[in-house]
C-alpha positions as CSV (number, residue, x, y, z in Angstrom):
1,X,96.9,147.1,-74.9
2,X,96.3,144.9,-77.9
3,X,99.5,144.2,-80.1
4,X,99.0,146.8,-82.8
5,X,98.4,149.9,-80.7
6,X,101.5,148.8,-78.6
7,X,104.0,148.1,-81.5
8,X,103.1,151.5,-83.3
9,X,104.0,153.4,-80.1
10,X,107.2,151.3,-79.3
11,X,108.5,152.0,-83.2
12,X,108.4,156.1,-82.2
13,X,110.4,155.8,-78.9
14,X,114.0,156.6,-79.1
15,X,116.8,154.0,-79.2
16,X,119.0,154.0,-77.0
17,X,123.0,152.2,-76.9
18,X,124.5,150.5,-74.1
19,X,127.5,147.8,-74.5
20,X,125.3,146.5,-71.3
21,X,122.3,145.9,-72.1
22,X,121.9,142.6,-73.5
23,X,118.4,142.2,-74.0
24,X,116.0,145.2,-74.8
25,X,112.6,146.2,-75.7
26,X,113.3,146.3,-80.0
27,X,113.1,142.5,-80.1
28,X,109.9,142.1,-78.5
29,X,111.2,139.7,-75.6
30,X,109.6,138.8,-72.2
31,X,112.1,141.2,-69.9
32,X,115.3,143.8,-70.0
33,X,118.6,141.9,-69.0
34,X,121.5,143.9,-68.4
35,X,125.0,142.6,-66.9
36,X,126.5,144.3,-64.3
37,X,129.3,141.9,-63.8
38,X,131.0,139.5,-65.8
39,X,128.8,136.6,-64.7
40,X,125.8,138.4,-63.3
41,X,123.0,139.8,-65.5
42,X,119.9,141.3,-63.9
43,X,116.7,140.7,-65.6
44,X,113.6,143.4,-65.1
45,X,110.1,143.2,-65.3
46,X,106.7,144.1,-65.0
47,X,103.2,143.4,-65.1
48,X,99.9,144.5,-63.8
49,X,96.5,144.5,-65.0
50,X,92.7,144.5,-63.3
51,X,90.8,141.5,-61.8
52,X,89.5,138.4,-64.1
53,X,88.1,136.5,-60.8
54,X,86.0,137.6,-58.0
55,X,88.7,135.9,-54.9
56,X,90.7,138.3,-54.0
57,X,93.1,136.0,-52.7
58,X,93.3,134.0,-56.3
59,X,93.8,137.4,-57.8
60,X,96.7,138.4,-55.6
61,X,98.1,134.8,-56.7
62,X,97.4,134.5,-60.7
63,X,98.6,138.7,-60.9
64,X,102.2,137.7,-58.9
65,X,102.5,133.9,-60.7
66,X,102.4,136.1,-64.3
67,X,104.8,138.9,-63.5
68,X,107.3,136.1,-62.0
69,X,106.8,134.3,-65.4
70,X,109.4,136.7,-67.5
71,X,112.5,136.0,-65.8
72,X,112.2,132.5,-66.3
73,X,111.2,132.6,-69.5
74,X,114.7,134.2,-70.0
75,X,116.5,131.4,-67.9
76,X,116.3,133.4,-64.9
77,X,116.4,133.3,-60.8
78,X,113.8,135.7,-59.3
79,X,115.5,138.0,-56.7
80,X,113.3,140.5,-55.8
81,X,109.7,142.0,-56.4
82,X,107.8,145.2,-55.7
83,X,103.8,145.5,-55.5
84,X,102.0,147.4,-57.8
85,X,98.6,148.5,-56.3
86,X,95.9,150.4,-57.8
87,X,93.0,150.3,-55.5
88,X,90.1,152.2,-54.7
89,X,90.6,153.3,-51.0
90,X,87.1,154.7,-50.5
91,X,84.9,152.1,-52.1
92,X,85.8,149.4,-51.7
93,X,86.7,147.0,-48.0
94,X,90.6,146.4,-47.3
95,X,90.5,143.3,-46.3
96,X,90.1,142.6,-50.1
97,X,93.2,144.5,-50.8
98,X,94.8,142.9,-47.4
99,X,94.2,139.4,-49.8
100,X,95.1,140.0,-53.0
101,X,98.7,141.2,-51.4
102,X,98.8,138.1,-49.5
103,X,98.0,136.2,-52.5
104,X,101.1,137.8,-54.2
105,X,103.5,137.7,-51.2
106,X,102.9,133.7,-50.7
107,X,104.0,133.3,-54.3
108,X,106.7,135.7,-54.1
109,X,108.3,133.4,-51.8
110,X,107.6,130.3,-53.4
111,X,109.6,131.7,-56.3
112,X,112.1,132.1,-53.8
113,X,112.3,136.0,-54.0
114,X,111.8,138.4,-51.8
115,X,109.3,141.2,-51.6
116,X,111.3,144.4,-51.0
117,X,108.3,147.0,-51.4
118,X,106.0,148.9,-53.1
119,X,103.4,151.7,-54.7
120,X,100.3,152.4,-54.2
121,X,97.3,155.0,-56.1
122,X,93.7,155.3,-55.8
123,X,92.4,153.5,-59.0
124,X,88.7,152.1,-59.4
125,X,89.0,148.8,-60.8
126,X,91.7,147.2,-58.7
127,X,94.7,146.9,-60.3
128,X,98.0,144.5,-58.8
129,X,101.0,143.5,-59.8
130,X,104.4,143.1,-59.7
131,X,108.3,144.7,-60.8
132,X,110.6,141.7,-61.2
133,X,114.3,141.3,-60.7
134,X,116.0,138.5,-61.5
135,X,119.7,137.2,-62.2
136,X,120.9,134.8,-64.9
137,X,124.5,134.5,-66.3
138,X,125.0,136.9,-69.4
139,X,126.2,133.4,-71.1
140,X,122.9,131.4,-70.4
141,X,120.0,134.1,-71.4
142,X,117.1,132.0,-73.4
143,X,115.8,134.9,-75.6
144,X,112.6,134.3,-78.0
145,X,114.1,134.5,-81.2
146,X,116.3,132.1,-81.0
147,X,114.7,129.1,-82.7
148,X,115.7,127.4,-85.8
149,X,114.5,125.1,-88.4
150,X,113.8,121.9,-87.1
151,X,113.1,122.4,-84.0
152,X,110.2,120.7,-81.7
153,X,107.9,123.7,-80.6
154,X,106.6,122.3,-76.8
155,X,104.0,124.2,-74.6
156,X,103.9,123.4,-70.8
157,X,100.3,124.6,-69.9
158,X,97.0,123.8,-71.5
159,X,95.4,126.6,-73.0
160,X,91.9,128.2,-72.8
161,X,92.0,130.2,-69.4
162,X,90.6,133.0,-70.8
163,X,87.7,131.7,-72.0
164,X,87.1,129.9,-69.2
165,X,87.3,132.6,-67.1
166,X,85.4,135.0,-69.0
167,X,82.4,132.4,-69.4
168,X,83.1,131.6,-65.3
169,X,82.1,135.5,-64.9
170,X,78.9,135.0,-67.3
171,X,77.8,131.9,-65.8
172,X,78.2,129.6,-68.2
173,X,80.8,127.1,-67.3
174,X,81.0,124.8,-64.6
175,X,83.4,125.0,-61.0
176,X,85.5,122.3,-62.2
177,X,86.9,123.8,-65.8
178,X,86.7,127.1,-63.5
179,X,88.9,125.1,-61.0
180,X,91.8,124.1,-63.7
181,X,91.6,127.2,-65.1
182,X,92.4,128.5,-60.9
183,X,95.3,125.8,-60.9
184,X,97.4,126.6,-63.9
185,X,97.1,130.5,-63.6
186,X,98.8,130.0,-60.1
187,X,101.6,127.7,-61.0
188,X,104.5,128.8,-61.2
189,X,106.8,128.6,-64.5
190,X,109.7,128.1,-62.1
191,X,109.1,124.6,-62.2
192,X,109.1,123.9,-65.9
193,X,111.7,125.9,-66.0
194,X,114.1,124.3,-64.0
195,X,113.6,121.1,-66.2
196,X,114.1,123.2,-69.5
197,X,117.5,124.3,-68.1
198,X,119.2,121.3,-68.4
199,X,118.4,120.7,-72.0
200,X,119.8,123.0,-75.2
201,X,116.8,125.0,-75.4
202,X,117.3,127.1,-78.0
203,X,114.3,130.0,-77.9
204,X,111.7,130.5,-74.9
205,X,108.6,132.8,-74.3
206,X,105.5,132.7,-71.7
207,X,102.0,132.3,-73.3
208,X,100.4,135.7,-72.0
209,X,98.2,138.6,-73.9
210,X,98.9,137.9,-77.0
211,X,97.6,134.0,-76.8
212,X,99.7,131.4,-78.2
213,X,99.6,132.6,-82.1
214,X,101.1,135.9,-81.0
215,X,103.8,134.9,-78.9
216,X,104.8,132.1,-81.4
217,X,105.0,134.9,-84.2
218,X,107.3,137.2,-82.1
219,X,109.4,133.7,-81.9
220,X,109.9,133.1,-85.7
221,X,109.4,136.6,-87.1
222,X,112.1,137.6,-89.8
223,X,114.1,134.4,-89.5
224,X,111.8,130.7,-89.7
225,X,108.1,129.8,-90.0
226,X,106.4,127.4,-87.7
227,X,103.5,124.6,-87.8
228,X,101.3,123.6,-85.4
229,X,99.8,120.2,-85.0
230,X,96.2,120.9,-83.9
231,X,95.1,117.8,-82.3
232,X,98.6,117.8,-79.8
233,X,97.3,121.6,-78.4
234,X,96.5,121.0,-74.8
235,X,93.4,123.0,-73.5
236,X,91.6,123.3,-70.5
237,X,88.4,121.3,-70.0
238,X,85.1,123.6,-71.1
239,X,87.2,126.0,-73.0
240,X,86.7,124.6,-76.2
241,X,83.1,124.2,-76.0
242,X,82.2,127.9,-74.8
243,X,84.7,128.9,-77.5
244,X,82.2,126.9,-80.0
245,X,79.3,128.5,-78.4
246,X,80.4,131.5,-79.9
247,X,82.1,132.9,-76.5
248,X,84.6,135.3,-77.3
249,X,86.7,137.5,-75.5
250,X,88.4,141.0,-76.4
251,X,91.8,140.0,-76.2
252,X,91.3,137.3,-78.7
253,X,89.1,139.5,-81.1
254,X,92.2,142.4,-80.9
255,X,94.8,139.0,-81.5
256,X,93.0,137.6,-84.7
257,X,92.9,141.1,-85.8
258,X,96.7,142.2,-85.5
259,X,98.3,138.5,-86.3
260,X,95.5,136.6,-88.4
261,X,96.9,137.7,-91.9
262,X,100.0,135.8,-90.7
263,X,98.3,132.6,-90.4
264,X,97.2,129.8,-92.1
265,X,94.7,127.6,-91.0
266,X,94.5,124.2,-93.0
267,X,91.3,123.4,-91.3
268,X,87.7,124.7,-90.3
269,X,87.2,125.1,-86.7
270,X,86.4,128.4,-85.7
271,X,86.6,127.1,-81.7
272,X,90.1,126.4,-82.2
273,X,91.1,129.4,-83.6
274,X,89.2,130.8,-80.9
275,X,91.3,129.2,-78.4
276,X,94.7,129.8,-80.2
277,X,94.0,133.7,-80.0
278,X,92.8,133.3,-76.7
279,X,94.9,135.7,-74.1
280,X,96.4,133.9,-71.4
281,X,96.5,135.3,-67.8
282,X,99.9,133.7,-66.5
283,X,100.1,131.1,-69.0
284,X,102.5,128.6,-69.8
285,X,106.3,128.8,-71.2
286,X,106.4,128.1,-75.1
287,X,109.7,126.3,-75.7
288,X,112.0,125.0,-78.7
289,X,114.8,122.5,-78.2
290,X,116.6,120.6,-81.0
291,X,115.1,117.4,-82.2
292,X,117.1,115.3,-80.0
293,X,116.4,116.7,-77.2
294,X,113.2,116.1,-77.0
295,X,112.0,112.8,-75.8
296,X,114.4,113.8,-72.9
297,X,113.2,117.0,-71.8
298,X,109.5,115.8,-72.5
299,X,110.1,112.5,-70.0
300,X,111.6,114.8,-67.6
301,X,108.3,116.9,-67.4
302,X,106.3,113.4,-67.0
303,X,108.1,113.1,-64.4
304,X,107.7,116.0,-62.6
305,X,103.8,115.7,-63.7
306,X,103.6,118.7,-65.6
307,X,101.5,118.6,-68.5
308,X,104.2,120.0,-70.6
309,X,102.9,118.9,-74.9
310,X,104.7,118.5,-77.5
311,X,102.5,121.1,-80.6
312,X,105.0,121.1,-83.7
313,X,107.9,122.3,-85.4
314,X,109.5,125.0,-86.6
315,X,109.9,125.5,-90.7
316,X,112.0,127.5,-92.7
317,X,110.4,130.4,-93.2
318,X,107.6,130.8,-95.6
319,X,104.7,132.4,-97.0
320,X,102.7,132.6,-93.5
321,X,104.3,132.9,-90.3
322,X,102.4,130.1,-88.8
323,X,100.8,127.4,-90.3
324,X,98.0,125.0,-88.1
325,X,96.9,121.8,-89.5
């Protein structure tokens, strides 16, 4: 659901009061964390959604790599996962279904979790994904919100997928941009996560439906501003282009129409935008660590060659929410 319809239903739900539950869903974070010990919170999450590429087997992996993606966004360990399957039984073959599992069950493992179960409907399109538990202790959560003024705003996956997926689907892209795109929507964020934990990060999110404006607005809202150095964004090869080529997506159109008042763009180029409102199927973590911590943590992630870029700063808080010169 785009960001509008989905905040105007969460504001009617009732709230609810438990000394246990650390993190809920009033502040627009990536997953529920609630301790059960004194030094064990569990983290919960889910995600699910229908096809964006024709490989089963890709599918299986990019559906699983973006569920995973929440509980390390909150600093997180994954412990176990269940499958979420909404397939057609009737009309369409098995084997396909047979994939996309064993696309999520490879990554499940990688993550070093284990994949306890399951439920299945009948649903035409496919749908598959995952419910996450994690653990993290109650004194090291990473929330979204907690940024502050000054800080370096780093991304740790280029951006574009997608566009480049959608223009894959029409033809109009080549196999290699289709290829990167394949790449980053199956790596895991346990790996750039691992490096952020050993630096004082001090607010993290995952770049996913509501593009990289979206999710950076949920980061700052109420308390800072931020500013984004256009020409240090990272995006995938071809994405750019289709975007200038007038390729848009849904996503992006629903984005730009919930979060564009918020934002102020100090230059003309419509592609970029484009690309900033872009939803990102199991995108990268969005990360902000004090000033002096960053030429540390951004060697570390040359080291461990992930394209991890540093894209700006957070402000105190202004006029607009965001600011991208």
């Amino acid at each position: 659901m785009g960001p509008g319809s989905l905040s105007d239903i969460l504001a009617g739900l009732p709230k609810q009061y438990d000394e246990n539950l650390l993190v809920g869903y009033d502040s627009s974070d990536d997953a529920a964390v609630y301790q059960v010990a004194p030094d064990v919170a569990v983290i919960q999450t889910t995600d699910f959604f229908p096809s964006m590429v024709k490989d089963p087997y890709h599918f299986g992996q990019i559906a699983a790599t973006n569920a995973l993606s929440d509980v390390y966004s909150m600093g997180g360990q994954v412990i176990t996962a269940l499958n979420i399957v909404a397939y057609p039984d009737n009309s369409q073959p098995l084997d396909a279904l047979a994939e996309i599992l064993r696309g999520g069950a490879e990554k499940v493992a990688e993550a070093g979790g284990v994949l306890a179960g399951g439920h299945t409907i009948r649903q035409d399109p496919p749908m598959y994904g995952l419910a996450v538990a994690g653990v993290v202790h109650p004194d090291k959560i990473i929330t979204n919100n907690g940024c502050r003024p000054g800080d370096a705003l780093i991304a740790t996956k280029k951006l574009g997928v997608g566009i480049v997926t959608t223009a894959h689907n029409k033809n109009l892209i080549d196999q290699t941009a289709f290829d990167e795109a394949i790449v980053s929507m199956t790596t895991l964020n346990k790996y750039a996560a691992e490096i952020m934990l050993d630096y004082q990060v001090t607010a993290c999110t995952d770049i996913t439906g509501f593009g990289i404006l979206g999710h950076l607005i949920e980061m700052v809202d109420g308390h800072a501003s931020a500013e984004l150095d256009a020409k240090s964004i990272p995006i995938i090869q071809g994405a750019y282009e289709a975007a200038k080529a007038k390729l848009t997506t849904g996503g992006a159109k629903r984005n730009r129409q919930h979060y564009g008042e918020d934002i102020d763009f100090q230059m003309e180029d419509t592609a970029l935008e484009e690309v900033l409102f872009d939803p990102q199927t199991s995108g990268g973590l969005l990360i902000t660590v004090p000033q002096d911590q960053l030429d540390g943590i951004m060697q570390a992630y040359k080291a461990k060659n992930i394209e991890a870029a540093h894209i700006g700063y957070i402000k105190e808080q202004g006029e607009k929410l965001i600011t991208v010169k």
